[in-house]
Structure formats: C-alpha cells, structure tokens
C-alpha positions, 0 to 999 in steps of 0.5 A: 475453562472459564467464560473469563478465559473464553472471552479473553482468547475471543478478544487476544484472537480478534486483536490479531485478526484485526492487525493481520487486516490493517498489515494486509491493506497497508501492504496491498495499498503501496502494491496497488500504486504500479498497477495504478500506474500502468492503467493510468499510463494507458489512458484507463484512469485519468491523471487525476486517480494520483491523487490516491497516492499523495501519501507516497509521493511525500514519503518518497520526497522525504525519505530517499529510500523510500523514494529509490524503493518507489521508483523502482517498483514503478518502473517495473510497471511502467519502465523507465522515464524517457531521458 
C-alpha cells in the first residue's frame, strides 16, 4: 500500500466520520425541541429559549407534514393543547 493509498482512506474515513457528526446533531437538535418543551413548560427555562427552535417552527408553517410530525412529537412531551 502506498502513502497515497493511506491518505486517501484517512481522508474517505474522515469524510464519513464527519457526515455520521453532522447527521447526529441534525438528529439530536429536533429531538432536543420535546425535552425543551417540557422544561419550558414547567417553569425550568423561560419562554424565550424558543427562540432556538425558529427553524422548526418555519418548517412546520411551511410544510404540513413536518408540521403534523412536529405537533405530534410535542404533544408527547407536553400533551395536547387545552381546547
């Protein structure tokens, strides 16, 4: 094997190891929104950490299902709205 060869499997498995990060904190941010949620809810955070989630609560504006899937997960967290 060449150092050619070498560095270009270092790089292919930095590559991946990068992707799998990014993937992970797209995944653990919209996760992270019920918990957030719920500590909000109970007086732990103030009303304005939401700010944190804009992103979500545009995607769920513009798209309804990302909006349903949204309600949903916080609704789990928090139950339902009062009617």
């Amino acid at each position: 094997m060449t150092t050619d060869e070498t560095e270009d499997g270092k790089r292919n498995s930095l590559g991946t190891i990068l992707i799998v990060v990014i993937v992970f904190l797209a995944v653990a941010y919209v996760l992270s929104c019920g918990p957030v949620l719920w500590l909000r809810e109970h007086g732990y955070l103030p009303s304005q950490a939401r700010i944190v989630y804009w992103p979500l609560d545009e995607l769920a504006i513009r798209s309804e299902l990302a909006g349903t899937a949204l309600e949903w997960y916080a609704e789990l967290w928090v139950g339902p709205p009062p009617p």
